[in-house]
N, C-alpha and C positions, 0 to 999 in steps of 0.2 A: 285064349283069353285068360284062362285058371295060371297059364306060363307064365304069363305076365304082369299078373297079381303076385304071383309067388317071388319072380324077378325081382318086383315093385320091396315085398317084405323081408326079403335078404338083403337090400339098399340101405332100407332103414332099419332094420336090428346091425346093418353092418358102422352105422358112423351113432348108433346110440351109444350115450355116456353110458359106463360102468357105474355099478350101485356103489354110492360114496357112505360114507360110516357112517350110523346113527350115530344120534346126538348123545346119546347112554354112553358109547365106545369112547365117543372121544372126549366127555366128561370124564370117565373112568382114568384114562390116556394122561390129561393135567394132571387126574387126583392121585396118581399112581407115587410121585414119590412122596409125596406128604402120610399116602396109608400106609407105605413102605417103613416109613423113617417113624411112623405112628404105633406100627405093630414089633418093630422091631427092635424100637428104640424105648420104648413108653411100656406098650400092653405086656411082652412076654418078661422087660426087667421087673414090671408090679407081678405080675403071677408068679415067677420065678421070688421075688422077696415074701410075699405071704406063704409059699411053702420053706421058706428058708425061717421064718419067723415060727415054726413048730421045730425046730432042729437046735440043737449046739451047734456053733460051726464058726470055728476062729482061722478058717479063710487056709486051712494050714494041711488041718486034715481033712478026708472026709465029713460033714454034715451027718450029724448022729439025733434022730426022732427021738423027742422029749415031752411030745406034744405040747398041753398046755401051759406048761414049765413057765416060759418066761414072763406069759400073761398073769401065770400067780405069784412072780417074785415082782413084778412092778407095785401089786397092795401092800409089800414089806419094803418097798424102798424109799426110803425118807429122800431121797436126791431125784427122784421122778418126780413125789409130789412138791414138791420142792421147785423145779422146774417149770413143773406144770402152774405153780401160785405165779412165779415169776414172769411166764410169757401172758398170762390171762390179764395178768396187772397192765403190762405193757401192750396189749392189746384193747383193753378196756378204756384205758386214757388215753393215749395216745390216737388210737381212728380219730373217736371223734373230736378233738384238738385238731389232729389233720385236717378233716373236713371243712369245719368252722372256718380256717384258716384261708382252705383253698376258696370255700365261696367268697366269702369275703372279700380277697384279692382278687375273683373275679368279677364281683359286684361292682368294683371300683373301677377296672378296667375297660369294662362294660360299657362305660359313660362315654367314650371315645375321644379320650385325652389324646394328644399327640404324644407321639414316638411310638404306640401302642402294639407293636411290632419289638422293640427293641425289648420293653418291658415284660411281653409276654414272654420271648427267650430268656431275657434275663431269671425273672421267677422261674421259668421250668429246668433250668441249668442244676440246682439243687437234687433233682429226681434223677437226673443224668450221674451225677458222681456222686449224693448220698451215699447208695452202695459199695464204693471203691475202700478200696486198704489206706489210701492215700486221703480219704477226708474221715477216717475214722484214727487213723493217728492222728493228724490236722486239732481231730473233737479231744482225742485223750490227753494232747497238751495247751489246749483250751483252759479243760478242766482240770486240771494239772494244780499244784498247790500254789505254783509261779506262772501261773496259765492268765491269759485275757481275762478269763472273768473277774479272775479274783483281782485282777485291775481295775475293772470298769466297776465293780462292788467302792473300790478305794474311793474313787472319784465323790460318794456321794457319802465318805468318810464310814465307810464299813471295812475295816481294816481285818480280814482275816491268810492264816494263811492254811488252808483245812484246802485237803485233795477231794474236789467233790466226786471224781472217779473212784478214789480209794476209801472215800467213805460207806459201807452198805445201808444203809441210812439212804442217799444220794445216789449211788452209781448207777440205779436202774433209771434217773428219773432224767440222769444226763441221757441216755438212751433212748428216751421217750423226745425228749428236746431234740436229738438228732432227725427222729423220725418226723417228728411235727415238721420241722424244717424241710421236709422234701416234699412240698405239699403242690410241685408243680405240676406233676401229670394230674391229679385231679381237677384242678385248676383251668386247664384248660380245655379240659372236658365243661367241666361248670359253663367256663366262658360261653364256649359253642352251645350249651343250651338256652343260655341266655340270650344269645342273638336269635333264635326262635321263637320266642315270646313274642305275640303280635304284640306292638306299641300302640295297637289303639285300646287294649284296657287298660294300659295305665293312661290313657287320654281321658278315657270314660270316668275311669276312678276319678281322675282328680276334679273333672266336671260336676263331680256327686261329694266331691269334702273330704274323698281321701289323701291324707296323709303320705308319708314317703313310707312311715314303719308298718301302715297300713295297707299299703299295695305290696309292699313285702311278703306279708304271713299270709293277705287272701291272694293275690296274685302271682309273686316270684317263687313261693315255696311249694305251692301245688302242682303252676306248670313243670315245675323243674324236678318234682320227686320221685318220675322213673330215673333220672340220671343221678338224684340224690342216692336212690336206692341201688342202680349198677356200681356206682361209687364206694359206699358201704359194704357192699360183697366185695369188690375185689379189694378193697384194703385190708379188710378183717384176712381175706385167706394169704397175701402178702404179707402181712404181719405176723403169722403164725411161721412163717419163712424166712424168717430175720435171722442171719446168722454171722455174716462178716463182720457186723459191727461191735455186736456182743465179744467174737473170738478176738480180734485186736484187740479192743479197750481191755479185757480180762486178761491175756497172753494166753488165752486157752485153755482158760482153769474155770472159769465162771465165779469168780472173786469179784469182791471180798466177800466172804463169808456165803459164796453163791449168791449172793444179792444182781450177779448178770447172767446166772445158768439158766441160758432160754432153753427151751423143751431143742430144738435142732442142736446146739448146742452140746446137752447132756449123750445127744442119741450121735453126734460123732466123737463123743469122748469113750462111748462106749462101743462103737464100730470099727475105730480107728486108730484109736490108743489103747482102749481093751482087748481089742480084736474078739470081742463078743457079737461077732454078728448076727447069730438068732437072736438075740434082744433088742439089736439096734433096729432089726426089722419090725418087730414087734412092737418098738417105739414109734416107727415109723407108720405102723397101721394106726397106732391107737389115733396119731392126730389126723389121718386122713378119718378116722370116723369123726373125732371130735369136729375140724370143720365144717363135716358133711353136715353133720348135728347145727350146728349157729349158723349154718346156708342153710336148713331147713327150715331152721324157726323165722330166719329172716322172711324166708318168700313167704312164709304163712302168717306172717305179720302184716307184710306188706299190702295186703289186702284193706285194710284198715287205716291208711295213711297212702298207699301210694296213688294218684289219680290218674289215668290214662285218657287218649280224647275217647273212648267209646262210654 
């Protein structure tokens, strides 16, 4: 009898499946080239630049320890802070111009006009080739002295012939106007928040006497101000990352008179044309702190404005 049980349990441990891999392994398994490309690409080139940012080191000879050297020659450099007023500027007006902008056109969208497909592509086509060399020549002869604008000014008998690029006065602000202009990808984020909006409070509103402007500010702006606020962060850290546009329109000088030397900008005139790379590091840290710093105050703001359903 004991034979034959024994028989019975060699049958079945012999046609049992093999243990197949937790769910850990073969999460691990997908994640494997994204921490690969993560660590290798991302982690050890930032650990490797913040020790390169305590060094001289123009790429040529050895990296020679200066320590705090380059972070006390940044308070004597008039072209840092310099850079720094220029990109805060264009940071400051510019988001929220953007923003405005993007809801706006999706507020309108929103309504479900026909072709509403067409249009959405259409407005997001901007976000797509803003960035390229090819629409930032396109803007530099725009603004040009014999550029569109200063035709479309003529039309309404403004007769100038002034280079709004080569003015510093102007040059940053045609910059800001480019940026505004690529207000697609936000845009369509907006949109998709706003088809989430249950439509029976604006039924209720309006049953009770509100307004179009008044379901706006108590209903469209509160449902929607985690995405107003994810919005807000990623422009603001976008924006401190502007650098194709600035380097064309400028030719790589941040002219005139530095009125387009955005902070990335100065830090690869100093990396790449100076071949001062312990300071371009060093440049490079100060603005990952400075973002972290306006991503901090933002989320601790947002407490105060933004409303979630809990």
């Amino acid at each position: 009898m004991s034979s034959f049980s024994e028989f019975g349990s060699l049958v079945k441990n012999r046609h049992k499946p093999k243990d197949k891999p937790t769910d850990t392994k073969v999460a691990l398994g997908f994640l494997a080239p994204w921490l690969i490309g993560a660590i290798c690409l991302s982690l050890i080139p930032m650990v490797y630049s913040l020790v390169i940012s305590f060094t001289k080191y123009n790429m040529i000879k050895p990296p020679q320890f200066v320590g705090l050297m380059n972070y006390r020659h940044m308070l004597a450099d008039p072209r840092f802070m310099n850079s720094l007023t220029v990109t805060l500027v264009y940071v400051i007006v510019s988001v929220p111009l953007q923003l405005i902008a993007a809801l706006a056109l999706a507020a309108l969208l929103d309504r479900g006009m026909r072709g509403l497909s067409f249009y959405r592509s259409a407005f997001y086509l901007p976000s797509m080739l803003g960035g390229s060399v090819a629409v930032a020549v396109l803007w530099k002869m725009v603004f040009g002295s014999d550029g569109l604008f200063n035709a479309f000014l003529g039309l309404f008998g403004i007769d100038t012939a002034m280079s709004w690029i080569a003015n510093p006065d102007t040059a940053n602000w045609t910059l800001i106007a480019l940026h505004v202009w690529q207000f697609g990808s936000p845009m369509v984020i907006f949109l998709a928040g706003l088809r989430q909006i249950p439509r029976e409070l604006y039924e209720a509103a309006s049953v009770d006497g509100a307004g179009k402007w008044r379901q706006f500010r108590s209903i469209t702006l509160p449902m929607l101000s985690p995405i107003i606020f994810f919005n807000l962060v990623m422009s603001i850290i976008n924006s401190f990352q502007t650098f194709t546009q600035a380097y064309v329109v400028s030719g790589g000088t941040g002219g005139p008179s530095d009125s387009t030397l955005f902070y990335t900008l100065y830090l690869y005139q100093q990396g790449f044309a100076s071949l001062r790379m312990g300071y371009a590091s060093a440049l490079a840290w100060i603005m990952v702190v400075i973002v972290a710093l306006l991503t901090g105050v933002n989320f601790a703001l947002s407490k105060f404005w933004v409303h979630y359903d809990d």
